[in-house]
C-alpha positions in Angstrom: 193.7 48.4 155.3 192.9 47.0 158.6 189.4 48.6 158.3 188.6 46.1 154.8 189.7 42.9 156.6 187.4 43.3 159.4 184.4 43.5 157.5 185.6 40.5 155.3 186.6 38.4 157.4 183.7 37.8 159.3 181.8 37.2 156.0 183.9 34.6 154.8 183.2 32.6 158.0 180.0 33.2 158.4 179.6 31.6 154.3 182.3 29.3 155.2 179.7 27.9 157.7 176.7 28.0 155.6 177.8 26.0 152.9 179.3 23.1 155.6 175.7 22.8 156.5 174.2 23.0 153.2 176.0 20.3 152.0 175.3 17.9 155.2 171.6 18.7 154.5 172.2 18.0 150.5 174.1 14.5 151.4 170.9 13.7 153.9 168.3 14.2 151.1 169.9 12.6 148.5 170.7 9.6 151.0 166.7 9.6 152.0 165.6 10.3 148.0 168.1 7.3 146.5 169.4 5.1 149.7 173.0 5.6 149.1 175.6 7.9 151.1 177.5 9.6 148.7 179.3 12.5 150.9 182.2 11.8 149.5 180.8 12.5 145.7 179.4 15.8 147.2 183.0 16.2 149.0 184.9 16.0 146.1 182.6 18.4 143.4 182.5 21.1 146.4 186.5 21.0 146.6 187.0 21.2 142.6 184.7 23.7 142.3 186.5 25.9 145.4 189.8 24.9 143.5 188.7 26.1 140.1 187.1 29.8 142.2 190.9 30.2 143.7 192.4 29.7 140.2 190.3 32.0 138.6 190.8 34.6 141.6 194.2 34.4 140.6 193.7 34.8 137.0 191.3 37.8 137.5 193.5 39.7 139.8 196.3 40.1 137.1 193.5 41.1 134.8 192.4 43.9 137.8 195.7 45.0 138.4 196.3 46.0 134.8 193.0 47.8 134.3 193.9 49.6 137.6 197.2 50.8 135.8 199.1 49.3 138.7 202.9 49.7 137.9 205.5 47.4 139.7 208.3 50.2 138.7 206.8 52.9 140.8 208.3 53.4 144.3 204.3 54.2 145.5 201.6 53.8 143.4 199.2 56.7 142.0 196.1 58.0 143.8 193.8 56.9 141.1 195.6 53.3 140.9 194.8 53.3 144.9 191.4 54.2 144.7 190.6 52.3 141.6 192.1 49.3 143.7 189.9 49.4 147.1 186.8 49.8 144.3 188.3 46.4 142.8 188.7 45.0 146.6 185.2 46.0 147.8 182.5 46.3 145.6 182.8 43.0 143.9 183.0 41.1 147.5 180.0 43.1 148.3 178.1 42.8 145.5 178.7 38.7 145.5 177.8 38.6 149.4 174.1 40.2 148.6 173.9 37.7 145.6 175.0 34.8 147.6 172.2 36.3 151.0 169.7 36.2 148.1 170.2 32.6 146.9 170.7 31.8 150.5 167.1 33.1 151.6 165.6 31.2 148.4 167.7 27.3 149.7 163.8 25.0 149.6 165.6 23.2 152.2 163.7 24.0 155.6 164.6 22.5 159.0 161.5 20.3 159.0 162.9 19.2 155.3 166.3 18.1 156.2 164.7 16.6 159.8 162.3 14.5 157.7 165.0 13.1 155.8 167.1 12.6 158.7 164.2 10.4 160.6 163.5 8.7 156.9 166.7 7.3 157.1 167.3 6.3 160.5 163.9 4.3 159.8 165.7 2.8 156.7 168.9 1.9 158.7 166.6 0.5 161.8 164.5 -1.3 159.1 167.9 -3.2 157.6 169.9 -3.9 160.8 167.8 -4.3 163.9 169.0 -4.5 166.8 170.0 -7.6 168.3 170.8 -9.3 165.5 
């Protein structure tokens, strides 16, 4: 048991931290492609869409403890109903982590990208308030 968590965890931060950044890099673009900040728009889509993920987790796992014949009645559950359960635990999460790598190493944003947009629109906000005024 301990074994599983340890090689979760760290792959649920180390996400956790890629999409933070994405998203800062998706609010600069859109900010230097249309002139508006709208993190708050990106905040809010990003947070419905992780709150629709958990309910379906929930939803899914009754449906995956039923197809594992898990039984509530039993004392201990079965070998099969174990085994079937790590496979449940572990191959989806590892499957969707080499999905999620994939579409990670084809994100078009590069560093020069999202530092383009960056100096684009501290050159828009120097442009409209200078300093000294």
């Amino acid at each position: 048991q301990v074994w599983g968590a340890l090689l979760v965890a760290p792959a649920g931060a180390f996400f956790g931290a890629f999409l933070g950044s994405f998203l800062a890099d998706i609010c600069d673009l859109d900010d230097a492609e249309y002139g508006h900040r709208r993190e708050g728009m990106f905040g809010s889509v990003y947070n419905f869409v992780k709150k629709i993920e958990i309910s379906a987790c929930a939803l899914i796992t009754g449906y995956l403890l039923a197809f594992a014949k898990f039984d509530v009645a039993l004392p201990m559950q079965t070998p099969e109903t174990l085994a079937t359960l790590r496979w449940l635990t572990f191959a989806p999460y590892i499957a969707l982590t080499g999905l999620t790598l994939l579409l990670v190493s084809r994100f078009p944003v590069t560093r020069a990208i999202a530092e383009a947009a960056r100096v684009a629109i501290q050159e828009r906000t120097a442009t409209a308030h200078p300093a000294g005024r």
